[in-house]
C-alpha positions as CSV (number, residue, x, y, z in Angstrom):
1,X,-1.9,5.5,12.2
2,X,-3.5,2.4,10.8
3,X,-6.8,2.5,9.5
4,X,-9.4,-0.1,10.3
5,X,-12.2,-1.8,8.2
6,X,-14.5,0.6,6.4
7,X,-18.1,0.4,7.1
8,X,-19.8,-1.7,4.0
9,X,-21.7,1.2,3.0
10,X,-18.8,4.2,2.8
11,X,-16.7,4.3,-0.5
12,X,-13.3,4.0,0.1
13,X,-10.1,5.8,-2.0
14,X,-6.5,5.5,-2.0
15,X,-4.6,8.5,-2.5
16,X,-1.1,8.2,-3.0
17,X,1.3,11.4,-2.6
18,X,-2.0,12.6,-0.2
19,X,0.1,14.0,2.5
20,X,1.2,17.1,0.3
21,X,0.2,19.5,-2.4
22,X,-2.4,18.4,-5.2
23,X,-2.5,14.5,-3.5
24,X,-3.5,16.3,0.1
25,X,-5.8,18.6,-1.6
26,X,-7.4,15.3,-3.6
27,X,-7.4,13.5,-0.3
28,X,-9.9,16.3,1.4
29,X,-12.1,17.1,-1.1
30,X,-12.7,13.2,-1.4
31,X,-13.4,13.3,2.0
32,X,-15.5,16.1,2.2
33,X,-17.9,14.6,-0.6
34,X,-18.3,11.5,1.6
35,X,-15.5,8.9,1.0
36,X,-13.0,7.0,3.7
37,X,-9.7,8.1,2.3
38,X,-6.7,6.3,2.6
39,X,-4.0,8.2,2.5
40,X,-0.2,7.5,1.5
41,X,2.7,9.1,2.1
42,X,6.7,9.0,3.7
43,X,6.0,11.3,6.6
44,X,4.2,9.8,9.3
45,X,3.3,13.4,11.0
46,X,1.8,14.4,7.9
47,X,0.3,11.8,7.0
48,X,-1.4,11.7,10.9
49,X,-2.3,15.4,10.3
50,X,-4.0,15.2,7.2
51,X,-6.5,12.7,8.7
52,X,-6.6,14.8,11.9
53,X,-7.7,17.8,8.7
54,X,-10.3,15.5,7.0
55,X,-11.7,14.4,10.4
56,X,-12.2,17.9,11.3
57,X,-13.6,18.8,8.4
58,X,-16.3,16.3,8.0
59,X,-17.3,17.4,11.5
60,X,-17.8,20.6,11.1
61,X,-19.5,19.9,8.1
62,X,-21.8,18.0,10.5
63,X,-21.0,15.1,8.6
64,X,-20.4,11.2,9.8
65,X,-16.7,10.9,10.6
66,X,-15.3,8.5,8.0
67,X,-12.3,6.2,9.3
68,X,-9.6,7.7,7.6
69,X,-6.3,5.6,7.7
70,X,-2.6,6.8,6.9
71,X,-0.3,4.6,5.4
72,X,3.1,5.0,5.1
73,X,5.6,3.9,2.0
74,X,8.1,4.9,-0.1
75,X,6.5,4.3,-3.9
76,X,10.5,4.8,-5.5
77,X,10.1,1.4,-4.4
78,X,8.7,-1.6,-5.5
79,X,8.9,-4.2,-2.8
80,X,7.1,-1.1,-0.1
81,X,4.7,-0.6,-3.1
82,X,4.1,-4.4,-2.7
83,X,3.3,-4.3,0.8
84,X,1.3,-0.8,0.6
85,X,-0.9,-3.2,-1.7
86,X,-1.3,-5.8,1.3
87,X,-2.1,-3.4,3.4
88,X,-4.7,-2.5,1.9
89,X,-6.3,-5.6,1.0
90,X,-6.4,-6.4,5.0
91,X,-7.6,-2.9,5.9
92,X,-10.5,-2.5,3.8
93,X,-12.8,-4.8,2.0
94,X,-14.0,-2.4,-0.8
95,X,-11.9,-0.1,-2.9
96,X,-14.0,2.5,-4.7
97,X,-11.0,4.4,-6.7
98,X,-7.2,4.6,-6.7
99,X,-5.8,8.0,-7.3
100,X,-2.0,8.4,-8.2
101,X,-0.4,11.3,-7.2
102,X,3.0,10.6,-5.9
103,X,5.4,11.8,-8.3
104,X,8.4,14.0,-8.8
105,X,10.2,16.1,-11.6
106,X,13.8,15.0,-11.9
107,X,16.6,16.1,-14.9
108,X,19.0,13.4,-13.9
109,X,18.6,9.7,-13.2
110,X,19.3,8.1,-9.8
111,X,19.0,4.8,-8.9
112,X,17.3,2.5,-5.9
113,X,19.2,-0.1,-3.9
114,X,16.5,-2.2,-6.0
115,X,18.6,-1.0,-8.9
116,X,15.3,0.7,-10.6
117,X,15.6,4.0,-12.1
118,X,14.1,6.2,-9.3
119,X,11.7,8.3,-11.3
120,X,11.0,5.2,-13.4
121,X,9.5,3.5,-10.1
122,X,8.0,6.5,-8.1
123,X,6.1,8.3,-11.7
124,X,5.4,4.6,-13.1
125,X,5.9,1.6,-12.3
126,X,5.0,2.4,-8.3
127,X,0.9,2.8,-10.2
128,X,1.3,-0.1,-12.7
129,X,2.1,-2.3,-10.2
130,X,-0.7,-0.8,-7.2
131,X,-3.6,-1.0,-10.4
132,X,-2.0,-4.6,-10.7
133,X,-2.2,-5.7,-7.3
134,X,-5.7,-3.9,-6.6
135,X,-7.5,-4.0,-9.5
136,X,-9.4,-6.7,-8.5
137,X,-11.0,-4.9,-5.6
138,X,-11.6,-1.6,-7.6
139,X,-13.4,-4.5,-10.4
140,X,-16.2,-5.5,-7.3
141,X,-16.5,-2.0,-6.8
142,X,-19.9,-0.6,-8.5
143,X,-18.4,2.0,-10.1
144,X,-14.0,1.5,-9.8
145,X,-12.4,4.5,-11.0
146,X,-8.5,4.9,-11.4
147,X,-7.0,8.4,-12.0
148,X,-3.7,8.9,-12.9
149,X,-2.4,12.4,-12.3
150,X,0.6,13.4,-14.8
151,X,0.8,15.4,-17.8
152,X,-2.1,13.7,-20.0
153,X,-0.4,13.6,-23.8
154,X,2.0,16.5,-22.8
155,X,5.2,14.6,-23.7
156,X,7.0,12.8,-27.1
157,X,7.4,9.4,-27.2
158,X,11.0,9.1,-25.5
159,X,11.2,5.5,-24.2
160,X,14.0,3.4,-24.7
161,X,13.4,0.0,-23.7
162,X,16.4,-0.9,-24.9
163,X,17.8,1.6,-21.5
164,X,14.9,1.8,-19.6
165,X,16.4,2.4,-16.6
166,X,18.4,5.2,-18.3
167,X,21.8,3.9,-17.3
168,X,23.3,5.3,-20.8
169,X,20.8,8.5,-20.9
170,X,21.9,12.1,-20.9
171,X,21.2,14.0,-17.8
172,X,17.6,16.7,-18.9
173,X,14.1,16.8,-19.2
174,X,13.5,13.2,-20.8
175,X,14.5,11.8,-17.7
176,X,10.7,12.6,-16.5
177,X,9.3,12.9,-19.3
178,X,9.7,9.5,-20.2
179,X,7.8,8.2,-17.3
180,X,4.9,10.9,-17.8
181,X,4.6,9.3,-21.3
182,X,4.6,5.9,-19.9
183,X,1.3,6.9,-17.8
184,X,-0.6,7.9,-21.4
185,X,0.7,4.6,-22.4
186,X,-0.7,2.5,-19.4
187,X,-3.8,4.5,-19.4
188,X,-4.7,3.8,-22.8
189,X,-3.9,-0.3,-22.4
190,X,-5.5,-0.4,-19.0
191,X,-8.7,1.3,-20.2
192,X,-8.3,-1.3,-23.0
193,X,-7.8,-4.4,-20.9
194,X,-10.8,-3.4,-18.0
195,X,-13.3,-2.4,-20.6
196,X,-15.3,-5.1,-19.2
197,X,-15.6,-4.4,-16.2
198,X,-17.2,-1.6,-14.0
199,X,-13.3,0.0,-13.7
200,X,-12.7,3.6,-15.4
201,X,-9.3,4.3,-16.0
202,X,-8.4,7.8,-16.6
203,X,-5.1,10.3,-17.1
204,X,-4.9,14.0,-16.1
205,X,-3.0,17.0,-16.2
206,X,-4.0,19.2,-13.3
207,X,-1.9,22.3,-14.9
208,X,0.8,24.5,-13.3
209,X,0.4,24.2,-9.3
210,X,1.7,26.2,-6.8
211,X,3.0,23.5,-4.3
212,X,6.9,22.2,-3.8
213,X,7.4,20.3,-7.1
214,X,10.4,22.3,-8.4
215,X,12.1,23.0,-4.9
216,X,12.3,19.6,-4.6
217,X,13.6,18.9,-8.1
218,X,16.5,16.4,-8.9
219,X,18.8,18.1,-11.1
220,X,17.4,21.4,-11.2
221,X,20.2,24.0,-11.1
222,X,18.9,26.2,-7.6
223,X,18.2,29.5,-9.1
224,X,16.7,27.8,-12.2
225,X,14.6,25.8,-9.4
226,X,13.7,29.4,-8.0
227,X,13.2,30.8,-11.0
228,X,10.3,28.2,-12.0
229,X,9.1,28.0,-8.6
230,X,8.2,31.9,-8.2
231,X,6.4,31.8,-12.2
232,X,4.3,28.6,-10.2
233,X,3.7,30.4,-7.5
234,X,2.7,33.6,-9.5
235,X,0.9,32.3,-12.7
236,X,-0.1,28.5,-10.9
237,X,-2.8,27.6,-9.6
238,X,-3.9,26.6,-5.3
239,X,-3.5,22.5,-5.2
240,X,-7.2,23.0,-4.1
241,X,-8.1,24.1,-7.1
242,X,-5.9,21.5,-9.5
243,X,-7.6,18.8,-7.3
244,X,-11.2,19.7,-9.0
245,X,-10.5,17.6,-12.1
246,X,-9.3,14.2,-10.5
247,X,-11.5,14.0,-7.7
248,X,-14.1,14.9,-9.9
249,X,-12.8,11.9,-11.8
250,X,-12.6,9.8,-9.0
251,X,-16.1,10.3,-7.5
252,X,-18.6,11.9,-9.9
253,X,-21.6,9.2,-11.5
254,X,-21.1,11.2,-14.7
255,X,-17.2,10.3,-15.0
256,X,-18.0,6.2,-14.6
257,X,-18.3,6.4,-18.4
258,X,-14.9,8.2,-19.6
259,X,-12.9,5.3,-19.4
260,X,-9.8,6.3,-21.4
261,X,-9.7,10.0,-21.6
262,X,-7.5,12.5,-21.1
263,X,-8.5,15.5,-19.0
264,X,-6.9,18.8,-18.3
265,X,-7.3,21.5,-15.5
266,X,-11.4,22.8,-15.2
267,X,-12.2,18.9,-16.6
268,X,-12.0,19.9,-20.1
269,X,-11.4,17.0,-22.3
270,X,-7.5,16.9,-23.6
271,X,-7.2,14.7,-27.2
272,X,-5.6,11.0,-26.5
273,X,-2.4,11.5,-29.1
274,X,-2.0,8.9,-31.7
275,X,1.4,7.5,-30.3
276,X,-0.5,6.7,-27.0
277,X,-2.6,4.9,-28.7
278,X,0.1,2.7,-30.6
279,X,-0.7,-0.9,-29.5
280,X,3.2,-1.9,-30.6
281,X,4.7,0.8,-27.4
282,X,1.9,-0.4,-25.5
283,X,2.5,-3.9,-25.4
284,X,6.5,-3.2,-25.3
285,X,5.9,-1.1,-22.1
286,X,3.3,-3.7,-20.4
287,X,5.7,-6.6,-21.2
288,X,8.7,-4.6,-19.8
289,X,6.2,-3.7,-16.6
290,X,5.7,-7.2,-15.9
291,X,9.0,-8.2,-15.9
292,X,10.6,-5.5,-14.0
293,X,7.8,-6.1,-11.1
294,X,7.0,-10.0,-11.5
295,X,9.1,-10.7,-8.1
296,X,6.2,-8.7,-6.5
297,X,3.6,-9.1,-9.2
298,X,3.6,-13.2,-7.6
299,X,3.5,-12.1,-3.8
């Protein structure tokens, strides 16, 4: 379903990962509150459905029908990243906020026939290159917001850009862990880099959710996989309820001036560790960004 050109005077988000768990949930509520949502997934009959769902809902909330769009790509990646990013720039003429939710939870690397490090691209470099590509239309937005959804200064420092495509790493948890550090990291240099313009950039860790993320883990032995995925379903949270904090980020007045923080579940403030804030790592990881996506960086 391709969307067409948003009316001038309806805000507009992108919502990647929006066809399942915490990204759907994100896609409605932005909806709900009065947005045209974009929505990005693999699966064209979810994707189609969840716009069917936001349709229906702003209806019967006797609201104006927004034109919702699905667009489908594979963020793991980068040249269908690339032409997500064109996509957009032809479908819509204003971009109010990007929200990042595609991800997944892997304990051993793969890699794409780009020969990128899978969780590398889909965690990562998939959302350094989309804030590259449309930053300039969330910068002529009034109020641009960016919201990166991963673990907020959960994780160590484990990147080695000397392997960053972990072709000589060990199979286990720094295999994601790694990329939910390099979101702190881009967070903190983006909010750094835009603070000139209307654009706030922030990271968040919606807590423990009850959707599919371990069932569909990479690496996960099955009963382990079953064993963490009946303590999320148990002790978790409903994705509709994790979605609070980032579309709150994404759409409330009050959060155009928290460029740079860290937020957890219920939209309490999470502390910005010091090695996030390391301008050496930084800079490592933006150069390394560039030159892992300049083929598409140029298009």
């Amino acid at each position: 379903m391709t969307p067409g050109t948003a009316a001038a005077d309806v805000p507009t988000a992108l919502v990647t990962g929006g066809t399942d768990g915490i990204g759907r949930a994100v896609a409605s509520r932005l909806a709900v509150s009065g947005f045209r949502v974009l929505v990005v997934g693999r699966n064209f009959s979810r994707g189609t459905a969840q716009v069917d769902a936001m349709r229906a809902a702003q209806a019967s909330a006797t609201q104006p029908v927004a034109d919702h769009g699905f667009l489908g790509a594979d963020l793991s990646l980068l040249a269908e990243t690339a032409g997500l990013a064109d996509r957009v720039r032809d479908h819509t003429g204003r971009l109010d906020a990007l929200v990042c939710c595609a991800g997944n939870f892997a304990l051993r690397p793969e890699w794409t026939n780009e020969g990128l490090e899978r969780s590398l691209v889909l965690n990562y470099l998939s959302r350094f290159l989309l804030a590259m590509r449309l930053g300039p239309l969330l910068a002529q937005a009034s109020s641009g917001r960016l919201v990166l959804v991963a673990n907020a200064g959960t994780y160590p420092d484990t990147l080695n850009f000397e392997d960053l495509q972990y072709r000589r790493g060990r199979p286990g948890l720094r295999v994601a862990s790694r990329t939910q550090f390099a979101n702190d990291l881009l967070a903190v240099e983006l909010a750094e880099r835009w603070r000139d313009t209307a654009v706030a950039v922030t990271c968040v860790f919606p807590g423990v959710v009850r959707d599919d993320l371990f069932r569909h883990a990479i690496g996960l032995p099955r009963l382990l996989a079953a064993l963490l995925g009946g303590l999320a379903g148990r002790f978790g949270v409903p994705p509709e309820v994790a979605a609070d904090t980032p579309a709150w980020l994404a759409s409330a007045p009050e959060a155009a001036e928290l460029t740079g923080s860290f937020y957890g579940p219920r939209r309490q403030p999470r502390p910005v560790p010091d090695r996030a804030r390391r301008q050496d790592r930084r800079t490592l990881l933006w150069n390394a960004s560039e030159d892992l996506t300049a083929k598409w960086l140029r298009q």
